[in-house]
TORKOL-4160 file (C-alpha; in steps of 0.2 Angstrom, whole numbers, padded with zeros to 4 digits, m for minus):
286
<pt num="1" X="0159" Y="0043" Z="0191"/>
<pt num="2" X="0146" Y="0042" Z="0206"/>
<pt num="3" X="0156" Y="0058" Z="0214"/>
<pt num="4" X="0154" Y="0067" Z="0197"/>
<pt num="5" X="0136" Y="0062" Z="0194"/>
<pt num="6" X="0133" Y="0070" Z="0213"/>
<pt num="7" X="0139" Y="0089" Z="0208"/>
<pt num="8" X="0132" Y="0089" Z="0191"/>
<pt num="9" X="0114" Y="0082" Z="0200"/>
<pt num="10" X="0116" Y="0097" Z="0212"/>
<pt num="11" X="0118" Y="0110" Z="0197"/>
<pt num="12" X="0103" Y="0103" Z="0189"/>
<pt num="13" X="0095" Y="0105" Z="0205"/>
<pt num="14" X="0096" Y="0122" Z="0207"/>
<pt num="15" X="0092" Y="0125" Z="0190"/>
<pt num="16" X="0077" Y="0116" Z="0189"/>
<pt num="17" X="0075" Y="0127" Z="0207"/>
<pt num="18" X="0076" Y="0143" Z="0198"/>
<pt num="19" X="0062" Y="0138" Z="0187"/>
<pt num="20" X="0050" Y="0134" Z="0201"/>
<pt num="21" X="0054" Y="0148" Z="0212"/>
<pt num="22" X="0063" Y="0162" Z="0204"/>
<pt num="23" X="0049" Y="0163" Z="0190"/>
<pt num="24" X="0034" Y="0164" Z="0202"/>
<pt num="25" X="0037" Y="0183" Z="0204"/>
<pt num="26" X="0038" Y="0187" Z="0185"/>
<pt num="27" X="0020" Y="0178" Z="0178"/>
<pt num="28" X="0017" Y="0179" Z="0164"/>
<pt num="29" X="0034" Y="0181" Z="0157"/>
<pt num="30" X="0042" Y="0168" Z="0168"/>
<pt num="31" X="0059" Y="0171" Z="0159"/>
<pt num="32" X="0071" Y="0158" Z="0167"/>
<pt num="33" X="0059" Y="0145" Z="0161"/>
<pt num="34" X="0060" Y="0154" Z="0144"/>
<pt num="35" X="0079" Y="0155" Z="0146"/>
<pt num="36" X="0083" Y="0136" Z="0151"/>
<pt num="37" X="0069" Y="0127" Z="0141"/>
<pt num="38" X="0076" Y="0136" Z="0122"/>
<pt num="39" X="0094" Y="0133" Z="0128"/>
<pt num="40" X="0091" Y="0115" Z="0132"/>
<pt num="41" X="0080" Y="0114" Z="0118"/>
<pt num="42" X="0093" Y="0122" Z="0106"/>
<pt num="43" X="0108" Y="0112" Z="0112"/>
<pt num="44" X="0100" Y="0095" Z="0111"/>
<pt num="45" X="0095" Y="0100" Z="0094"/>
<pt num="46" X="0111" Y="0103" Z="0089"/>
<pt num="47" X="0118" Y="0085" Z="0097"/>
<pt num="48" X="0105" Y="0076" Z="0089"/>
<pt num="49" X="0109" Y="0083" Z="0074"/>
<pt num="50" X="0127" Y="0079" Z="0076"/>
<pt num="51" X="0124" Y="0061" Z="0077"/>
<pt num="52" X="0112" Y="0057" Z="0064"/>
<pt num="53" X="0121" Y="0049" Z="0047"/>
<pt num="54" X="0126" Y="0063" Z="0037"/>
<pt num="55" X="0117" Y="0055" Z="0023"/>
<pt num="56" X="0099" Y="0063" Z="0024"/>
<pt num="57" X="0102" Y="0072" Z="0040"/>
<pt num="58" X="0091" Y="0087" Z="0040"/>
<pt num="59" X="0095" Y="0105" Z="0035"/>
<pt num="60" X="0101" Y="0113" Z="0052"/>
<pt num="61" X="0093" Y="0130" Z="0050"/>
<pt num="62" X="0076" Y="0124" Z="0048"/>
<pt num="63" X="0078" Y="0114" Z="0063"/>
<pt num="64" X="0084" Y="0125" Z="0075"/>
<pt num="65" X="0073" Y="0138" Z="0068"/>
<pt num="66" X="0059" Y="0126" Z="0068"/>
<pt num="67" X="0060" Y="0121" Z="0088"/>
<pt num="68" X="0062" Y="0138" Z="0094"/>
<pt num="69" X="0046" Y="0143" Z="0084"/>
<pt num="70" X="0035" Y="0129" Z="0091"/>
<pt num="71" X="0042" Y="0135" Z="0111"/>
<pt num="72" X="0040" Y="0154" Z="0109"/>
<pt num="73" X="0023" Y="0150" Z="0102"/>
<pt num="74" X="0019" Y="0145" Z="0120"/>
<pt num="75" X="0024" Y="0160" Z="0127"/>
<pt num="76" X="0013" Y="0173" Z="0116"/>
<pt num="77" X="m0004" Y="0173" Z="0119"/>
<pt num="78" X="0000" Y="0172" Z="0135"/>
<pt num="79" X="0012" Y="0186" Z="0135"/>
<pt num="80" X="0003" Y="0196" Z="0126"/>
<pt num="81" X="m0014" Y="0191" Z="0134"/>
<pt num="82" X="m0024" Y="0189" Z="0116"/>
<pt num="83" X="m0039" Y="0186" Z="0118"/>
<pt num="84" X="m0050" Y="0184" Z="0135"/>
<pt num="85" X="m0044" Y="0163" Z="0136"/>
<pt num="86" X="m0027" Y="0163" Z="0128"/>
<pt num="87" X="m0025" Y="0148" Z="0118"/>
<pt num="88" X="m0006" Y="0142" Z="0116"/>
<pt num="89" X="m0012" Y="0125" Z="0108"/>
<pt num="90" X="m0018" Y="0134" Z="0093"/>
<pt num="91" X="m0001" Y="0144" Z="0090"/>
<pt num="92" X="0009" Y="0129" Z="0095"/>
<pt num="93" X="0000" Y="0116" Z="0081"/>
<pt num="94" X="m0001" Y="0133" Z="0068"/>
<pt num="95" X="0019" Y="0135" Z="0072"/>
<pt num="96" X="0022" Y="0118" Z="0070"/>
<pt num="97" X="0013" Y="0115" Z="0053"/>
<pt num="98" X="0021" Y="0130" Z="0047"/>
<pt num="99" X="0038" Y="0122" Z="0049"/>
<pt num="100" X="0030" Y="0105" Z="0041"/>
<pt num="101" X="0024" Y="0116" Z="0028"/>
<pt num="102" X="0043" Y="0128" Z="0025"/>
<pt num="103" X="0053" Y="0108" Z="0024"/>
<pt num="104" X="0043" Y="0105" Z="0011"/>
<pt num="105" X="0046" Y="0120" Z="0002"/>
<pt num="106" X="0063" Y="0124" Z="0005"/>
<pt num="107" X="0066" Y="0102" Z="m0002"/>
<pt num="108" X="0053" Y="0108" Z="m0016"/>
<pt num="109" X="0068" Y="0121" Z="m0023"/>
<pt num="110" X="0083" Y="0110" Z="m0017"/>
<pt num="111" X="0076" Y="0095" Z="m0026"/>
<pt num="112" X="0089" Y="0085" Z="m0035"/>
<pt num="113" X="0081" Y="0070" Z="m0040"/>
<pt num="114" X="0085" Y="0062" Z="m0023"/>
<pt num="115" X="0077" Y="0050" Z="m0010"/>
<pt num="116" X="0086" Y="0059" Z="0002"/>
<pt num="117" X="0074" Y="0075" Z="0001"/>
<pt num="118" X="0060" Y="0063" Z="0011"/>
<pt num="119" X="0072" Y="0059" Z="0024"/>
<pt num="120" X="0077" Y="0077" Z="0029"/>
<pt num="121" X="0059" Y="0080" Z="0026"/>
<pt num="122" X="0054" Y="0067" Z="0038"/>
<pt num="123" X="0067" Y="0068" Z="0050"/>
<pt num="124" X="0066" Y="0089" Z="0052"/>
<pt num="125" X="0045" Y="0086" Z="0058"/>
<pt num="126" X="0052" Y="0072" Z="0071"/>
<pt num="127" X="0065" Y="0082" Z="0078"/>
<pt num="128" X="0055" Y="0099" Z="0079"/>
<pt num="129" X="0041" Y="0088" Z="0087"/>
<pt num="130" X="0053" Y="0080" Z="0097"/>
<pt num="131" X="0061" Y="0096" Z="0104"/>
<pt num="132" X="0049" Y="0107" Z="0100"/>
<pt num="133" X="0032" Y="0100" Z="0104"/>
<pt num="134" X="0034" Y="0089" Z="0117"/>
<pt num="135" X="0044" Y="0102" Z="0130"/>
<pt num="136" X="0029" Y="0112" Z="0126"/>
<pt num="137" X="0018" Y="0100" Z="0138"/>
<pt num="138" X="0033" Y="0105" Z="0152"/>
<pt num="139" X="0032" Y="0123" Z="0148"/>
<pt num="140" X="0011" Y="0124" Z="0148"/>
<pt num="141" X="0010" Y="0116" Z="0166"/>
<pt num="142" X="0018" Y="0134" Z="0172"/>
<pt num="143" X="0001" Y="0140" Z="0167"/>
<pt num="144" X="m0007" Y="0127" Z="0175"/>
<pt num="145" X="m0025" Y="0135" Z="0180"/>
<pt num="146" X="m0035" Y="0133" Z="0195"/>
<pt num="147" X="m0049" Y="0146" Z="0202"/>
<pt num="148" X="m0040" Y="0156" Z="0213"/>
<pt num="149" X="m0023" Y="0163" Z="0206"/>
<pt num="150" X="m0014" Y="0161" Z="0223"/>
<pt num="151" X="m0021" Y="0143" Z="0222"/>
<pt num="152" X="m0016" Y="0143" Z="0203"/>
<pt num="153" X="0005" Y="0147" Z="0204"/>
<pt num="154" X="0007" Y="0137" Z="0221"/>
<pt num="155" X="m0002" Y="0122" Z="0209"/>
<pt num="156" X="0008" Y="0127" Z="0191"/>
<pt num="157" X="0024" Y="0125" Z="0203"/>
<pt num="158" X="0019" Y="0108" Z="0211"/>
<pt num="159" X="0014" Y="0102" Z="0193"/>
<pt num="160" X="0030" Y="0107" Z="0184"/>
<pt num="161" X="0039" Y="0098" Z="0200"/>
<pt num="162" X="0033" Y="0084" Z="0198"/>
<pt num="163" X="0035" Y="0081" Z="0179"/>
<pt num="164" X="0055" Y="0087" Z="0182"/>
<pt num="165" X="0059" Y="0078" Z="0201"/>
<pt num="166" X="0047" Y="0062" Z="0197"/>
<pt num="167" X="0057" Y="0054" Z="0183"/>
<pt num="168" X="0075" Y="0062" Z="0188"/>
<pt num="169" X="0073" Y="0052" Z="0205"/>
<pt num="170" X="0064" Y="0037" Z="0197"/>
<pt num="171" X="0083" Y="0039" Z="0188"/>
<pt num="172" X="0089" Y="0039" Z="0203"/>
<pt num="173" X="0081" Y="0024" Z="0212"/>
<pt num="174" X="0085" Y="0013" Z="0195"/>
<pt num="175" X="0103" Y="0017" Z="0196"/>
<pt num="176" X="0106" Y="0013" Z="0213"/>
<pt num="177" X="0095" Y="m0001" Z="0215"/>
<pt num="178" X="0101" Y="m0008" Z="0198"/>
<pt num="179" X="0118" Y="m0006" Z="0203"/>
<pt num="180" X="0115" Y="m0016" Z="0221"/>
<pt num="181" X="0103" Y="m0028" Z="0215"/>
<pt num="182" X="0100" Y="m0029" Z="0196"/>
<pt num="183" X="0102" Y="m0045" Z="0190"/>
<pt num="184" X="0090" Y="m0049" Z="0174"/>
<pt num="185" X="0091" Y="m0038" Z="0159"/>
<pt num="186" X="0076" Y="m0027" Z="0154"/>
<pt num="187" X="0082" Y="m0021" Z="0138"/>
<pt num="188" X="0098" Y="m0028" Z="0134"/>
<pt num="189" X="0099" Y="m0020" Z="0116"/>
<pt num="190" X="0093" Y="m0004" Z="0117"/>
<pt num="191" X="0101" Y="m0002" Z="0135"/>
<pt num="192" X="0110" Y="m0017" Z="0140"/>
<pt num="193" X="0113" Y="m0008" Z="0160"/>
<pt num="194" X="0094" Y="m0008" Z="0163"/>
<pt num="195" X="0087" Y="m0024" Z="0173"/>
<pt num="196" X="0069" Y="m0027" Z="0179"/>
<pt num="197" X="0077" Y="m0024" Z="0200"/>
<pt num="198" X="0082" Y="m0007" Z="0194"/>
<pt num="199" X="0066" Y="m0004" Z="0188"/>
<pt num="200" X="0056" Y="m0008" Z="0201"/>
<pt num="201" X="0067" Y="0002" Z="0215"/>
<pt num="202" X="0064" Y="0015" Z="0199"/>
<pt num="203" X="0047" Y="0016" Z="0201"/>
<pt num="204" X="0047" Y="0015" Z="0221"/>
<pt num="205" X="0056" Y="0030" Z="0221"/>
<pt num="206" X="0042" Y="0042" Z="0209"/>
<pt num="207" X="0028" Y="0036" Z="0217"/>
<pt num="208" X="0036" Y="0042" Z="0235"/>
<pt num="209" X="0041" Y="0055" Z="0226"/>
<pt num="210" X="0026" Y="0059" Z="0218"/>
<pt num="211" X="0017" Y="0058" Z="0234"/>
<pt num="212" X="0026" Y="0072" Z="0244"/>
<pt num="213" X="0027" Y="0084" Z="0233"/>
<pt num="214" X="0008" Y="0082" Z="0231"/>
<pt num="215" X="0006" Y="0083" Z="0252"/>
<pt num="216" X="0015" Y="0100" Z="0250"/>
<pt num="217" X="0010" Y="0108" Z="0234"/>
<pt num="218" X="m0008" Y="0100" Z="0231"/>
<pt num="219" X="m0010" Y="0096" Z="0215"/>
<pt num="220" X="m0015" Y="0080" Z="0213"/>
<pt num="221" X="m0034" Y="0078" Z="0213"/>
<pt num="222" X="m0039" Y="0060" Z="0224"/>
<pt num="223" X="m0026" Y="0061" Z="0237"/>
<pt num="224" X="m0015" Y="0049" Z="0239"/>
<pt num="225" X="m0019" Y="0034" Z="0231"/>
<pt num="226" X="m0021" Y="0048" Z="0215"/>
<pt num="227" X="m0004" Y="0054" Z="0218"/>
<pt num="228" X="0002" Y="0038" Z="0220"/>
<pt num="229" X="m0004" Y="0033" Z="0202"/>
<pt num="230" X="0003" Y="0048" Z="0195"/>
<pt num="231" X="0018" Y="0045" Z="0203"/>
<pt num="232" X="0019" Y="0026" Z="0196"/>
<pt num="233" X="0012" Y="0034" Z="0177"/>
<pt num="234" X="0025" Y="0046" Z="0176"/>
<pt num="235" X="0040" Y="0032" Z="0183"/>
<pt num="236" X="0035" Y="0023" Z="0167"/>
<pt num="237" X="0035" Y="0038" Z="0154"/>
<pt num="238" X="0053" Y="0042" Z="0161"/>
<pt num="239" X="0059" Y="0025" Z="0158"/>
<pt num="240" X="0050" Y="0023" Z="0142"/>
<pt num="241" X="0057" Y="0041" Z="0138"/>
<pt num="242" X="0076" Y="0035" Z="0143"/>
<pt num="243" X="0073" Y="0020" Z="0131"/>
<pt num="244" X="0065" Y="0031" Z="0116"/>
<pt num="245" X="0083" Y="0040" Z="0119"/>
<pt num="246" X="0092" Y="0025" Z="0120"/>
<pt num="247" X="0084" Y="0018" Z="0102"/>
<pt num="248" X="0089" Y="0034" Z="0094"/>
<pt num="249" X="0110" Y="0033" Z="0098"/>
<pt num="250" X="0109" Y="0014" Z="0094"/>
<pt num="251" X="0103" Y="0018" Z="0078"/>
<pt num="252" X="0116" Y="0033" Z="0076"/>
<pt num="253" X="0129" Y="0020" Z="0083"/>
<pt num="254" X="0133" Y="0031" Z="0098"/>
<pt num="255" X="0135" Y="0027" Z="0116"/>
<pt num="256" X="0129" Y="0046" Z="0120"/>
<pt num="257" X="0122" Y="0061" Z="0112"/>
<pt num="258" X="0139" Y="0072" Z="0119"/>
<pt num="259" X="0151" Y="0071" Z="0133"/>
<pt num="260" X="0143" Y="0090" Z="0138"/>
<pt num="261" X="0138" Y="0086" Z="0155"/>
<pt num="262" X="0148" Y="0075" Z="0164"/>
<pt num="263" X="0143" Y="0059" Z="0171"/>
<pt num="264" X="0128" Y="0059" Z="0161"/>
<pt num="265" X="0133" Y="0063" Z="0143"/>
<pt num="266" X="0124" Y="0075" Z="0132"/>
<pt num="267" X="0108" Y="0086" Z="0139"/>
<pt num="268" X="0099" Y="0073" Z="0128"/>
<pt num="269" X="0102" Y="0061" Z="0139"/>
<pt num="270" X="0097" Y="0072" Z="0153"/>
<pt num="271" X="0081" Y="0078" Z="0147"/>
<pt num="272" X="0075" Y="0061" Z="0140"/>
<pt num="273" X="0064" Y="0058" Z="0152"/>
<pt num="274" X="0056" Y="0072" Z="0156"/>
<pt num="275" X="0051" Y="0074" Z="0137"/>
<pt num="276" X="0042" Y="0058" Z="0139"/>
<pt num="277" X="0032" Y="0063" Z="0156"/>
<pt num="278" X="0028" Y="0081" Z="0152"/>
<pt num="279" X="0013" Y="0076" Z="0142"/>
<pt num="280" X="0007" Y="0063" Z="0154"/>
<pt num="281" X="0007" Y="0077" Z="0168"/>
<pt num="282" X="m0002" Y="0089" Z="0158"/>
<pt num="283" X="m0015" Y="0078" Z="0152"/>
<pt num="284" X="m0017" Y="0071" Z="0170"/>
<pt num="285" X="m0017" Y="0087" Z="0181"/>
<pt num="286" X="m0024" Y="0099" Z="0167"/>
């Protein structure tokens, strides 16, 4: 298992390489962020539709539709340069309240007398906000802006590594340390593995973490001690991420979302994390 966790880390890693490097020469396209985030996006929607009860589970259309709106909606005005500030906020919410908007409608004209309607209703907003909106924090770090455009990209490629390397290595740090020295339970329902040992050589690892790729990319306003802080911020929202994940396959009774990726499970269970961080780092760097 640890052998197998070792090459799929190393795919993810030049991935996740491709979208901090290869991109920088494309702005404002930046298609292999485009490309990876809607693929992840799209694939975790389709495992998390395929573990929620079939009894109320939402109408799969509308979802993948839904979550694919919301993340082209960050690329638009950008794109397309509308207007002299761009402002993907206001095509991301007006993306997502159309889709609020369409599940009501489209329940509206299905409607069979059944309570069932207000679950798919309610579950296809969560999982559009889920996938959709909060990978939308991730993907507006790439246009991260600073006053000089050199200074800009150099700083939109320190942010976007540190909300994808900060909670992948705290990951890291809680496996290993866990594994060695864990001995009380954190969360023993919702993921019986986790123990407070491992969470603390968790957050060790991000803030180290956090602290040098802030020596070379310069991002993190303060220095050090800022960094530091960032670092231990975003360690939390990545465990807190992994447990959010955790609570959703122990409600759908499933150890993992898939068996897609090897040695991790689904892409949901891969991307957990960093769905959690990406609006800590945006708000904090921003």
């Amino acid at each position: 298992m640890l052998r197998t966790r070792l090459w799929m880390g190393a795919v993810l890693i030049a991935l996740t390489a491709g979208v901090l490097v290869i991109d920088q020469g494309v702005e404002p396209w930046f298609p292999f962020l485009f490309v990876v985030v809607l693929s992840l996006a799209l694939v975790g929607c389709a495992e998390l539709l395929q573990i929620l009860p079939a009894s109320g589970r939402p109408i799969s259309w509308l979802c993948y539709g839904g979550v694919a709106l919301v993340l082209i909606a960050n690329w638009v005005p950008n794109v397309l340069r509308i207007g002299s500030q761009p402002e993907p906020w206001a095509w991301i919410a007006g993306c997502f309240t159309a889709v609020v908007l369409t599940a009501f409608l489209v329940e509206m004209a299905l409607f069979q007398a059944s309570v069932e309607s207000l679950t798919r209703i309610s579950l296809t907003t969560w999982t559009v906000a889920y996938l959709g909106l909060l990978p939308s924090f991730l993907v507006q770090l790439r246009w991260l802006s600073d006053s000089d455009r050199a200074t800009s990209s150099r700083r939109a490629t320190a942010a976007l590594a540190l909300a994808i390397f900060v909670p992948k290595c705290c990951d890291i740090g809680a496996y290993f340390t866990g594994r060695f020295l864990g001995k009380h339970k954190m969360a023993s329902l919702l993921s019986p593995k986790k123990t407070w040992e491992g969470l603390a050589g968790g957050l060790t690892a991000a803030v180290v973490v956090a602290i040098v790729i802030d020596h070379f990319g310069s991002v993190v306003h303060g220095g050090i001690a800022a960094a530091a802080g960032l670092g231990l911020a975003l360690g939390i929202a990545g465990v807190l991420g992994d447990l959010a994940e955790s609570l959703i396959k122990r409600a759908c009774r499933q150890k993992d979302a898939s068996d897609m990726v090897p040695g991790f499970g689904g892409i949901l269970d891969v991307v957990d994390s960093i769905l959690f961080t990406a609006p800590v780092a945006y708000w904090w760097l921003r």
